[in-house]
Structures are given as C-alpha cells and as structure tokens.
C-alpha positions as CSV (number, residue, x, y, z in Angstrom):
1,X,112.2,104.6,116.8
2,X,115.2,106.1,115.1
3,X,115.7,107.1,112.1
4,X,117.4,104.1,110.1
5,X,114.4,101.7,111.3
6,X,111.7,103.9,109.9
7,X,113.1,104.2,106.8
8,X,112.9,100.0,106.5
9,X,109.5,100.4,107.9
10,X,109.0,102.9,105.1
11,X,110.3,100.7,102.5
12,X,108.1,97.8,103.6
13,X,105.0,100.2,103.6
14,X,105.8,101.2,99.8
15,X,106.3,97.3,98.8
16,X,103.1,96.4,100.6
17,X,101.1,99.6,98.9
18,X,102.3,98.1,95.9
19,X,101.4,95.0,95.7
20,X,97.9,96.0,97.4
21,X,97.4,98.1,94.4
22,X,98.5,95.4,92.0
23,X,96.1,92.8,93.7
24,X,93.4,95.9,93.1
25,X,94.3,96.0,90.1
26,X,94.4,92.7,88.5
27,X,91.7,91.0,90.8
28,X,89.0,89.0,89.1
29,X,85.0,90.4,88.8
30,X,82.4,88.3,89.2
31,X,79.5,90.5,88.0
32,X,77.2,87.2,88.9
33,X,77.7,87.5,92.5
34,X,78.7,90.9,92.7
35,X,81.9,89.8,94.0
36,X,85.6,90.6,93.4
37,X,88.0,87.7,94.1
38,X,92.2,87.6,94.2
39,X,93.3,86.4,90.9
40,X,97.0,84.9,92.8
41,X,98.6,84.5,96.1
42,X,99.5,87.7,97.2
43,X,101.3,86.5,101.0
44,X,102.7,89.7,102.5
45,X,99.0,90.7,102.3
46,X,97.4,87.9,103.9
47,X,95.5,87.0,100.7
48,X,94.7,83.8,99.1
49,X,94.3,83.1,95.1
50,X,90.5,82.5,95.2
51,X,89.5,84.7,98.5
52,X,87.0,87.3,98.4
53,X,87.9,90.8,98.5
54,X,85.0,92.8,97.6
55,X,81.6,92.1,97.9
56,X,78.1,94.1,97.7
57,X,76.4,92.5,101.4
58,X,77.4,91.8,104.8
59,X,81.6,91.8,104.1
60,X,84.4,93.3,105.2
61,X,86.7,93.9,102.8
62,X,90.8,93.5,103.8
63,X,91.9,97.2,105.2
64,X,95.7,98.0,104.3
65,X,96.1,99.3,108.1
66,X,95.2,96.3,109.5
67,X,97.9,94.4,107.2
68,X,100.7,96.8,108.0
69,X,99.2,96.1,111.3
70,X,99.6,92.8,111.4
71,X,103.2,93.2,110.1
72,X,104.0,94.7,113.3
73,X,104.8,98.3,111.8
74,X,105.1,100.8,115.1
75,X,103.6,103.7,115.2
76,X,101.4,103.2,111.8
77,X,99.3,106.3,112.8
78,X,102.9,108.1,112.0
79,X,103.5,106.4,108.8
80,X,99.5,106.4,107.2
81,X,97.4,108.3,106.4
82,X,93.8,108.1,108.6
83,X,91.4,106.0,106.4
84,X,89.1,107.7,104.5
85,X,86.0,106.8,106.1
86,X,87.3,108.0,109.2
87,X,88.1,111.3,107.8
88,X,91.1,113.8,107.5
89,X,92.2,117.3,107.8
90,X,90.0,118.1,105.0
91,X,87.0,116.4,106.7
92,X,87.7,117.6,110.0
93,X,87.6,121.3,108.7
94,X,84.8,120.7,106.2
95,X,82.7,119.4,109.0
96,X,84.2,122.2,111.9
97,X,83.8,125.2,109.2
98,X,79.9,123.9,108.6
99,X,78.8,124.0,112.2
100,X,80.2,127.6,112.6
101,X,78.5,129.1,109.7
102,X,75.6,126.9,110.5
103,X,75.5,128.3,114.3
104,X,77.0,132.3,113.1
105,X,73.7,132.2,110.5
106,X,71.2,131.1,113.0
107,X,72.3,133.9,116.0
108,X,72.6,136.3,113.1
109,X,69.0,135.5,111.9
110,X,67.9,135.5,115.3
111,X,68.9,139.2,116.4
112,X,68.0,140.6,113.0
113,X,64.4,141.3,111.9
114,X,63.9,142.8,108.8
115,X,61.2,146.3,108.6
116,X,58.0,145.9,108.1
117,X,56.5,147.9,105.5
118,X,52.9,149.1,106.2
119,X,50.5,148.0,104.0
120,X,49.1,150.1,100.7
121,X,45.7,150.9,100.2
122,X,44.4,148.3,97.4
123,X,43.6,149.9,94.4
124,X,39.9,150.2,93.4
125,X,38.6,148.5,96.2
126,X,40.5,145.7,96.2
127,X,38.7,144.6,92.7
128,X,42.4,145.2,91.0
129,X,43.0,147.3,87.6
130,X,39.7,146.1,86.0
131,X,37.1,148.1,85.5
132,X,33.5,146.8,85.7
C-alpha cells in the first residue's frame, strides 16, 4: 500500500469517525425500552433511520471496525486503534506489570519469615494489672 492510497484510506476513516460520532451524538433514547435508535439514515455506516443501536439485553451493538471493514479498508489493524474491550498498550502492561509484582511478592513472602520473639512472662499471673 503506498503512500498516496493511505492517505485516501485515511480520509475516509476520518469522514466515517465523524459521522459515527454524529449518529452518537444525535441518536434518539428510548428510556422505555432502554434502547437507543438512529434518529436519520446514516449510509456509509450501514445504518437505518429507525434501527437499533444500543440496547441493555442480548444485542450487539454496530462496531466502527467492522464498518471500516466492510468498506474494504486494508490493513485496518494499521490505521485503528485495537478496541477497547480488547485492550491496548496500556492494558497489556497494566495486566503484565500485575502478574510480576503479584508473582515477585509471593516468592519474596515465601523465602522471608519474620523473627519470632519469645514470649514474656504475664504479669501477675496472668490475672493482668488488677489487683484482687
């Protein structure tokens, strides 16, 4: 892919991220149903006026990958970002740096044992400070 032809593949990208926000933005919220709906026809992203695009059960909502996707975009892991759910840099060292601390801390607390102190004698017996 050479230069000049990602750059219209970029262009497109930003156009479609747009008007995916836009739709986002302006959709219409049925708090009966618990339901968000297009409020017009957005075609570039597959949408409907009227169709569903959020709902609280059993849907899955439109993914912008799978629209760029559809689009025939090459190479969209180049061009996006991973989706969040997936997970990132950030996650991927979030979840790496927990496991080593995680493992360090228990072979740490394994080799170390703290002293043991030997026991006082109780005072008065054992009966504590008062006096009887």
């Amino acid at each position: 892919m050479d230069n000049m032809e990602r750059t219209n593949w970029k262009t497109l990208i930003e156009e479609l991220r747009i008007q995916w926000k836009q739709m986002w933005h302006e959709r219409i919220d049925d708090k009966l149903r618990a339901e968000g709906i297009a409020y017009a026809d957005f075609a570039s992203l597959f949408v409907d006026e009227g169709t569903v695009i959020f709902a609280t059960r059993d849907f899955k909502m439109p993914s912008f990958r799978e629209i760029v996707e559809r689009h025939g975009v090459p190479n969209v892991d180049n061009l996006l970002p991973p989706d969040p759910h997936v997970g990132g840099w950030r996650k991927f060292i979030r979840t790496m740096s927990a496991d080593q601390k995680l493992s360090c801390k228990t072979k740490r607390a394994n080799r170390y044992s703290p002293p043991k102190k030997q026991a006082q004698h109780p005072k008065k017996g054992g009966r504590g400070w008062l006096h009887l």
